[in-house]
Structure formats: C-alpha cells, structure tokens
DODO-565323 format. One record per residue (C-alpha): residue number from 1; x, y, z. Coordinates in steps of 0.02 Angstrom, whole numbers. Example, Ala and Ser with C-alpha at 12.3 -4.5 7.8 and 13.67 -1.06 7.14 Angstrom:
BEGIN
REC   pos       px       py       pz
REC     1      615     -225      390
REC     2      684      -53      357
//
This chain:
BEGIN
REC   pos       px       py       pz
REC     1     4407     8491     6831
REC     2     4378     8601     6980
REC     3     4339     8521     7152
REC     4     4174     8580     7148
REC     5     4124     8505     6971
REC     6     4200     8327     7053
REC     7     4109     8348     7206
REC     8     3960     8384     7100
REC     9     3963     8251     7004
REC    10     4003     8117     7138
REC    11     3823     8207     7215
REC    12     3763     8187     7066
REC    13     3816     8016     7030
REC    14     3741     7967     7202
REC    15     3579     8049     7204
REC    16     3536     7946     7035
REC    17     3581     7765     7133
REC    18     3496     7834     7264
REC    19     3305     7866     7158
REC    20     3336     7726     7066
REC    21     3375     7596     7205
REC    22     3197     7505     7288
REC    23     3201     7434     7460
REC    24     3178     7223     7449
REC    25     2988     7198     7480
REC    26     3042     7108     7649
REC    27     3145     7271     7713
REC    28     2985     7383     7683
REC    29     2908     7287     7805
REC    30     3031     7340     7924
REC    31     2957     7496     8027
REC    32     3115     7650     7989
REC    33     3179     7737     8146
REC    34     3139     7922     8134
REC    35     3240     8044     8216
REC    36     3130     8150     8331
REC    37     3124     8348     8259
REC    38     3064     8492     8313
REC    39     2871     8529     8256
REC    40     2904     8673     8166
REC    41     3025     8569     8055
REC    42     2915     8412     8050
REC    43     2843     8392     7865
REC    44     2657     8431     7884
REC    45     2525     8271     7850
REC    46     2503     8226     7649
REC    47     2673     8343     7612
REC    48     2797     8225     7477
REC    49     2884     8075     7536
REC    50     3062     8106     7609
REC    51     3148     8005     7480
REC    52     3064     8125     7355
REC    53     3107     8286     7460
REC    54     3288     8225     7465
REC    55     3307     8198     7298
REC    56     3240     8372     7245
REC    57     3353     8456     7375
REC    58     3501     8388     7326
REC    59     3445     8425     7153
REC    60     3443     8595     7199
REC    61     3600     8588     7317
REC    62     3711     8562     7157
REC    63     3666     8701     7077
REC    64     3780     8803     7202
REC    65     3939     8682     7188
REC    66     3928     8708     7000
REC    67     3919     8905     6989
REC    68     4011     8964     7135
REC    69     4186     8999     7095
REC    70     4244     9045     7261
REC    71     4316     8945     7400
REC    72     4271     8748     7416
REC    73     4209     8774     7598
REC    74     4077     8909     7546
REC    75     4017     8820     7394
REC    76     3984     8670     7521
REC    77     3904     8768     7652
REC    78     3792     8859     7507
REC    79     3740     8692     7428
REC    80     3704     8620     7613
REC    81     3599     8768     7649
REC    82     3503     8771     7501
REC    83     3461     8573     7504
REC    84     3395     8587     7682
REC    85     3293     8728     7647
REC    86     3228     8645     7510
REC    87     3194     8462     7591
REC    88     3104     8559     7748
REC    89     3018     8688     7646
REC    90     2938     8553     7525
REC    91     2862     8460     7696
REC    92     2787     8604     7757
REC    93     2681     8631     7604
REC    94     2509     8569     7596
REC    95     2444     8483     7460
REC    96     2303     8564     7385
REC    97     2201     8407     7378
REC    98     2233     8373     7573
REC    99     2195     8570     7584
REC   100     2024     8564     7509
REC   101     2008     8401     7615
REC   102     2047     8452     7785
REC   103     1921     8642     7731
REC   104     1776     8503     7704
REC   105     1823     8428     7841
REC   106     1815     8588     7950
REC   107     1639     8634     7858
REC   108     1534     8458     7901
REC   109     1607     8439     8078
REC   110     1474     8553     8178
REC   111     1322     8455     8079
REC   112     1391     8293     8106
REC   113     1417     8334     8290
REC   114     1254     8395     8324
REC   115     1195     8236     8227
REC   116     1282     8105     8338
REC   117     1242     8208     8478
REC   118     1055     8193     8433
REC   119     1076     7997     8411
REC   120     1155     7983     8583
REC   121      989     8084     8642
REC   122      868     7966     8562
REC   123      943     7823     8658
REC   124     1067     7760     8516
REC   125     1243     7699     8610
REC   126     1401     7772     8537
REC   127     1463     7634     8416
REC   128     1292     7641     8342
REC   129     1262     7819     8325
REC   130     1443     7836     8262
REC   131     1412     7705     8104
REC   132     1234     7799     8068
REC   133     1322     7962     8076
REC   134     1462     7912     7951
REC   135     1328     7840     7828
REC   136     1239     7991     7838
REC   137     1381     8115     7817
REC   138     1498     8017     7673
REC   139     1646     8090     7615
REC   140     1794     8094     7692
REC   141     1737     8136     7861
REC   142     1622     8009     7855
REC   143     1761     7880     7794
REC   144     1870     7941     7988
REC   145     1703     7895     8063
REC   146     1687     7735     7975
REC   147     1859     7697     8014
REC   148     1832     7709     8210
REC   149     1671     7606     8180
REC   150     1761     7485     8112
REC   151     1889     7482     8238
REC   152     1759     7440     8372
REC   153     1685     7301     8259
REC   154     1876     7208     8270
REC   155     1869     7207     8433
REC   156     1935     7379     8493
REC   157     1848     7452     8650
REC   158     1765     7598     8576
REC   159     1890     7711     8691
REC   160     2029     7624     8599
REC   161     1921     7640     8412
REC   162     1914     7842     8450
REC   163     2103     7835     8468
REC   164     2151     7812     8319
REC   165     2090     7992     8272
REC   166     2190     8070     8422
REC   167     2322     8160     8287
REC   168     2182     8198     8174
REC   169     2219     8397     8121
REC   170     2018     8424     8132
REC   171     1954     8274     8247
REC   172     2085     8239     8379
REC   173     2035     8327     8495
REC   174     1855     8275     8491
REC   175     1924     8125     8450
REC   176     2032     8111     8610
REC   177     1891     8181     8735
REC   178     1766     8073     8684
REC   179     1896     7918     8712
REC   180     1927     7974     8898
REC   181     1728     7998     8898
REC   182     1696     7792     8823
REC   183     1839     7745     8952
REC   184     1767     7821     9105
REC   185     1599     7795     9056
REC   186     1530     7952     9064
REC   187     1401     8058     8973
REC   188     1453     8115     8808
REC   189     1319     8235     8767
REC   190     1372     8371     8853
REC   191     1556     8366     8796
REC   192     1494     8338     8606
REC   193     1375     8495     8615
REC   194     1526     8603     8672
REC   195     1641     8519     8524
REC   196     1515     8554     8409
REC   197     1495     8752     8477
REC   198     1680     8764     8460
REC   199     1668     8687     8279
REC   200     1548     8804     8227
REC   201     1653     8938     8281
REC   202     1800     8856     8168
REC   203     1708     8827     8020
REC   204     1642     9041     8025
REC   205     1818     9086     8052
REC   206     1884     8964     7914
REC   207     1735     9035     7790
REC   208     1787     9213     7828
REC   209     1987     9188     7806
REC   210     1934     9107     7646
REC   211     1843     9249     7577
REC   212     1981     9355     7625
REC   213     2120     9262     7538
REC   214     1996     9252     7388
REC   215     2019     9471     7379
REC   216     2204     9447     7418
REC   217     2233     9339     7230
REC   218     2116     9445     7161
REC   219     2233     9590     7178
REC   220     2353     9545     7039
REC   221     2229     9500     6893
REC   222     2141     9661     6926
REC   223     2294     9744     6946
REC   224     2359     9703     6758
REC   225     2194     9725     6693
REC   226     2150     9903     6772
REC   227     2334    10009     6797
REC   228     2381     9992     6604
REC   229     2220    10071     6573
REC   230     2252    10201     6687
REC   231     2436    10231     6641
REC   232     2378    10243     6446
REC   233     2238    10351     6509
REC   234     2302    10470     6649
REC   235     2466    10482     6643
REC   236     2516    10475     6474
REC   237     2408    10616     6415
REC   238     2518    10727     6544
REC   239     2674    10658     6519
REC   240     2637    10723     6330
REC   241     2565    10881     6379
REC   242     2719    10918     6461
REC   243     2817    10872     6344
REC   244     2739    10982     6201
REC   245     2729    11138     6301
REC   246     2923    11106     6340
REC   247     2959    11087     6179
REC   248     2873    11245     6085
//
C-alpha cells in the first residue's frame, strides 16, 4: 500500500476510537481548558459540538490522502487544510432553529422593553417588573427573563441576576447596562426607553433584510419555471427560422 492509504487508514482507524470513546461520568465534570481563538474563528452559539465538528473534518480530511497521487507532503497539507476548513466552517453556521430563535427574539424585545419600562413607571421595583414581564411575554425571551428572575430569587443581587445575560447575542447589552444601573442604583427608565428605541430600530432593519433575502431564494424557482418557457418560446422559433432560410 501507498503511504497515503496507511496514513489514511491509521486516521481512519483513530477517528472511529475517537467517536466511539465517552468521557467517565466523573471526568465530564471536570471544566475542559479552551484555547483562546480569534472571534472570527470562534464557533458561533448553538453551532455542533467540537467532538462532532472534528469528527466530520477529519472525515473529510481523508478524502485527500486517498486520491492524491502526488507527493506525501502535499497530500498532508491538502487533507490538513480541508479538515480545518471544515471543523471552523461547521461552527460558524447557525442552526436554523437558534436562527428563527434569536429573529423572535429580535421581534418581542422593543414590546417587552417598553413593558418593563412601564412597570418600573407604575412604581413596580425591577425584580418584580422583570418576573411580570417574562410571564407576560413567554417564549423564549420570556424564559432569559425568567432565568434572571430566578437568579435574584437564589440570592443573586439583581446586578449580579442581569449578568448572566451579558453575552446574550440580543440582550447583553441591555442586559449589561441595566446591571451597572441595579449596582449603582440609579434610574433605569431612561436607559430602558433608549434600549427599547434602539430595538425598534433592530427589529425594522431585521424585518426588511428578511424580506429581501425572501426575493433573493425566490430567484432560482422562478428562474427554472420562467427561462425554459422563454427559451422554447423566443429563441427557439429563431434559431429555426434561421435555420430553414439557410437551408433552402
């Protein structure tokens, strides 16, 4: 066998101990160092697990060692290239579950800010209004809300509760204000009418980019369905026409 077969094989051999093999239950208890990255090569929030990405790039990463016929060094670089590309590509791609989320998300934010702002208004404090808010709104937005409510209910100072939504794609940085506003003590209503301007601003340009990309995958079905009609209709007719007068 060639080197590259062998060295396929041994991949091979290893990337089916490695999918096969579970942590003990006491190890996955063990927090895993992670190796700080770049963001742009970061795998974005709900992508597939590493151990999965791994597996499918070196999946991938053997196809090169297998075909290539040229030098071992090139095959290896090839293979290395194309499982990287692979395991980073597949974390930068959104689930379309977590898409759909985080777009509902984006929608209810302006109505449930002008909702907690209107409960801080009629005297409710911030804990409160927060749980009433969450009731009231459901869903998964409502869930984040619950979650900080629930927070403040163990014991967290309700700077501390807010927190926990400080990496939140859609609520961290309402999220993060409104902790600095709970730990100085200061008036919130202000600073949650301009979050909920700025939402409303997010959720119109997240509507319109939506109705755009709706046209853009609209272009191939109506593509197939309308040019074979016209190639049938206009340009085969001439393409004939020619032909006959050339012909006579």
């Amino acid at each position: 066998m060639t080197s590259p077969i062998v060295i396929a094989s041994a991949v091979a051999a290893g990337l089916a101990v490695h999918l096969a093999w579970r942590p003990p239950p006491v190890g996955r208890l063990v927090e895993a160092r992670r190796v700080p990255l770049p963001r742009w090569l970061q795998p974005r929030a709900g992508a597939l697990a590493a151990r999965t990405r791994a597996g499918a790039g070196s999946a991938v990463g053997l196809v090169p060692l297998i075909l290539l016929n040229g030098p071992l060094w090139i095959s290896l670089g090839v293979a290395l290239a194309a499982a990287l590309l692979v395991f980073f590509g597949l974390g930068r791609i959104e689930p379309a579950a977590l898409a759909a989320s985080r777009a509902e998300l984006v929608a209810e934010l302006p109505g449930a800010l002008d909702l907690l702002s209107a409960c801080l208004a009629g005297g409710m404090p911030l804990r409160g209004a927060t749980a009433a808010v969450a009731a009231a709104i459901g869903g998964p937005l409502g869930a984040r809300l619950a979650g900080v409510v629930a927070r403040a209910n163990a014991g967290f100072g309700d700077g501390d509760a807010w927190s926990s939504l400080r990496d939140d794609d859609v609520l961290g940085t309402v999220a993060r204000d409104l902790a600095r506003a709970a730990d100085a003590g200061t008036a919130v209503g202000p600073l949650l009418a301009r979050h909920a301007e700025s939402a409303r601003s997010a959720a119109q340009a997240a509507a319109v980019s939506r109705a755009k990309a709706v046209g853009v995958r609209t272009i191939v079905p109506v593509s197939l369905c309308y040019l074979p009609a016209f190639f049938l209709i206009g340009v085969v007719p001439v393409i004939a026409g020619v032909l006959v007068a050339l012909l006579r």
